[in-house]
N, C-alpha and C positions, 0 to 999 in steps of 0.2 A: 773796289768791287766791280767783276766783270759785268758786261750786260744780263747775260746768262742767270747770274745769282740779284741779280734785282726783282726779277717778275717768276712766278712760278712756269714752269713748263709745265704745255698742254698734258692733258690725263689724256691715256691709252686707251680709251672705253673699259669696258669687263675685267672684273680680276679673278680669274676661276681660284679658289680655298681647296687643295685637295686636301682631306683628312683621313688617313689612316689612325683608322678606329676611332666608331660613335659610340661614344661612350660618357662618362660626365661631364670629363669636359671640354668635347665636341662638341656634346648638346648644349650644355651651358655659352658656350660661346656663339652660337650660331642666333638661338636664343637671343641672347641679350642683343646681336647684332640687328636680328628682323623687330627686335622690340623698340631698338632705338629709333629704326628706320620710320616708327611706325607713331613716333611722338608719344612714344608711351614710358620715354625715362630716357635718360644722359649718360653717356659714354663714361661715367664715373671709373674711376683708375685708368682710363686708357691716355698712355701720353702720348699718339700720334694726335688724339684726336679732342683734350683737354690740355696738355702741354703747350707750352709756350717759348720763344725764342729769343733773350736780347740781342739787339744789333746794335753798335754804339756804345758809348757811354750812358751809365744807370741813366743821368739825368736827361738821355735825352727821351729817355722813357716809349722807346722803340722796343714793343714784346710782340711781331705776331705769332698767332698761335701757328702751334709747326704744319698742323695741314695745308696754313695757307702759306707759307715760306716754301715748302718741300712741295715738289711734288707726287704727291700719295695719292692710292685712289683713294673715291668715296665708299661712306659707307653702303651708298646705294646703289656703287657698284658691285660688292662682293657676290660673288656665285660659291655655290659649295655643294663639293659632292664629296663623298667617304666611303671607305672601304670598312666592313668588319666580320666577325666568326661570328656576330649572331646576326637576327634577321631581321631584330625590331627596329621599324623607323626612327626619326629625329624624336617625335612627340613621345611615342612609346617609350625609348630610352632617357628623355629629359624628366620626365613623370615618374621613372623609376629611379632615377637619381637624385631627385629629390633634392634639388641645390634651390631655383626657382619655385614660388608656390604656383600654385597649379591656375590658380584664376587667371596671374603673368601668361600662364602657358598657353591658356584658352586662348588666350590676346592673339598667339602667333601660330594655332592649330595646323592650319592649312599651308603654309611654311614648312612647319616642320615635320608633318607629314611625307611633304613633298619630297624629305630626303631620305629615300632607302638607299640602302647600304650596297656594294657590290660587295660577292665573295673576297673574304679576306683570305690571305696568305699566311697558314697558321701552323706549327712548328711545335708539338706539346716539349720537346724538350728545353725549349726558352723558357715556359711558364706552364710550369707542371701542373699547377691547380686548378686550369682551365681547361675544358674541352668543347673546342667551336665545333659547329654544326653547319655555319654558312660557310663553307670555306672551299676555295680553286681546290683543283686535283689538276697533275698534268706529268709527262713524261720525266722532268727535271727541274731542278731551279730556275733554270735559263727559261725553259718553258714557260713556268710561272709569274718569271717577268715579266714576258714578252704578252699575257696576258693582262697585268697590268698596264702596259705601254696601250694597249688596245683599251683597256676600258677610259684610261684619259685622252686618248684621240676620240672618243667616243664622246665624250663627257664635252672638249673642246668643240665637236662638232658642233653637238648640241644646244651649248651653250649660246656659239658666238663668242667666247671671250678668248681675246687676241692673246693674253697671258697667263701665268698661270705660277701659283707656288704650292709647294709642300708640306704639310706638318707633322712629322710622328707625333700624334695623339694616343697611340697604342700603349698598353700596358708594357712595364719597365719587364725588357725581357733579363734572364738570368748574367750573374756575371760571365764575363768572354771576354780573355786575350788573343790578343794580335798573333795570326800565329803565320806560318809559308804563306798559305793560298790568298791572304790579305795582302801580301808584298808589292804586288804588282796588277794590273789591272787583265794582263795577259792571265796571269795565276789564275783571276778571281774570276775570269769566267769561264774557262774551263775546269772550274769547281763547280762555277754554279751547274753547267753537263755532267758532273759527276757526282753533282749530290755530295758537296763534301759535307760536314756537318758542325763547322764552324761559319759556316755561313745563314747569318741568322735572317728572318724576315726581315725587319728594318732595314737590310742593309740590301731586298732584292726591291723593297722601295723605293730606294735610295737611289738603286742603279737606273731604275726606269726613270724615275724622275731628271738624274742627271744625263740619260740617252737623250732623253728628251730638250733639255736645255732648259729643266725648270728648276729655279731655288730649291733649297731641302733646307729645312729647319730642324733639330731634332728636339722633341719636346720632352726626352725623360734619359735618367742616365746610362743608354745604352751604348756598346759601342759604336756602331751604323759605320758614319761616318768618319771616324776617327781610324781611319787603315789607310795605308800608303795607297791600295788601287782606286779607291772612292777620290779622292784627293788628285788621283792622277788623271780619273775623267772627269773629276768637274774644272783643273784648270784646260784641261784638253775641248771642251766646251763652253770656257771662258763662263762658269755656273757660281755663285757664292754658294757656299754651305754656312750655316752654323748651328749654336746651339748643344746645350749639355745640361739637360732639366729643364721648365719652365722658371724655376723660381720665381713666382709671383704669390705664394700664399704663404703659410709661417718658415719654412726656409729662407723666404726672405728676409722676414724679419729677423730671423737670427741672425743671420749673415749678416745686416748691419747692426745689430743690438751689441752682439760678441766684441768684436773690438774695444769698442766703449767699456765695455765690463771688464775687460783686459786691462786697456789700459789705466782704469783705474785699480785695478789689483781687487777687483769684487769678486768674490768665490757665490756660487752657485749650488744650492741644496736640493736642486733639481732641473731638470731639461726635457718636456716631453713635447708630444703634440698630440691631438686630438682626434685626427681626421686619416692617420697613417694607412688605419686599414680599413678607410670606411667605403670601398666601390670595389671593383672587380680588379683594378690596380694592386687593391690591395690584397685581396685572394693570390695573385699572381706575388707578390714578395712574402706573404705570411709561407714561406717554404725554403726552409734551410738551405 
């Protein structure tokens, strides 16, 4: 083991959270984070931050937990701001989704408040069953980027925080392939000046983020990121991308359940979930 990987490296101060779209679970998330902050409950299911790491041999009984191996920030460092098509704050949208009971929510009022939404970037032909209200207007796509690039140098200013990642939290927009103007980064932005119309929102997030030199995550199965020009500027800005759904609630469990049932040749008299169209996510796919 090098020196390097023996002692964590120092933490960067601030980690700006950009979220496009506050919605459940942006709220949920932001939530649970100022709740933990606040000694009011434990990072349950997070494995940066309850996971753990063996080094060694089992016996030599070497597990720390990965925050302190890695260097990650804190939770008390996260900062969060988000983009969306409606207007209602962290609190207002967390109370309407109804994931957290609402006494939780009191706990972290002033918090969540604190985070109103800037105009989102919104496209009714992704997600027909929706119609924002808060939302950018501007001469072209590219314009509308260049608006978001402003609201997170904004956001950076403000903050003070040296860093900064991205999360599509928005609603899963319509199915969309790959098609010319995705080819190349040259294509895609003079698409975006011409308003082509495979150029979905996620993906003029995507570009500010990676103009910018920020990670992008995508949190639901859209395309965004998955086109040769997105890929051509974030290795051209040395930027990671990932991401293809959150998979963190019964998707996931099927995903590891399935196999097992496979391999033991177990047939299956049903397969549902509960929760498919229970928020504004799911308004956005209940449409053919």
């Amino acid at each position: 083991m090098t020196d390097s990987l023996k002692k964590p490296l120092a933490r960067a101060g601030r980690l700006g959270v950009l979220l496009p779209g506050l919605g459940a679970v942006s709220s949920t998330f932001i939530a649970g984070v100022e709740l933990v902050k606040k000694g009011f409950g434990k990072p349950i299911g997070s494995l940066t931050q309850m996971g753990t790491i063996r080094l060694g041999k089992r016996t030599e009984a070497r597990n720390p937990l990965i925050k302190d191996f890695v260097p990650l920030a804190e939770l008390s460092d996260l900062v969060f701001g988000a983009w969306d098509i409606f207007p209602d704050n962290g609190f207002e949208t967390a109370v309407r989704a109804g994931v957290i009971e609402r006494p939780l929510l009191d706990m972290v009022r002033p918090e969540l408040e604190a985070i109103t939404p800037w105009p989102g970037v919104f496209d009714r032909e992704f997600v027909k069953r929706l119609d924002g209200r808060h939302v950018k207007t501007g001469a072209n796509k590219m314009d509308l980027a260049y608006q978001l690039i402003a609201d997170i140098e904004g956001f950076q200013k403000r903050t003070g925080a040296p860093r900064l990642v991205m999360v599509w939290c928005g609603s899963t927009e319509s199915f969309l392939q790959g098609q010319d103007v995705h080819g190349s980064l040259a294509r895609f932005e003079q698409g975006m000046r011409d308003n082509h119309p495979a150029i979905a929102p996620s993906m003029l997030y995507a570009y500010a983020a990676l103009t910018l030199g920020i990670p992008f995550a995508n949190g639901a199965p859209n395309l965004t990121v998955d086109i040769p020009a997105l890929v051509e500027l974030a290795e051209r800005n040395g930027v990671p991308v990932c991401g293809k759904d959150f998979k963190t609630g019964q998707t996931l469990m099927k995903t590891i359940i399935a196999p097992g049932l496979k391999a033991r040749a177990l047939g299956l008299s049903g397969w549902f979930s509960t929760n498919i169209l229970g928020n504004r996510d799911g308004e956005g796919l209940d449409e053919p």
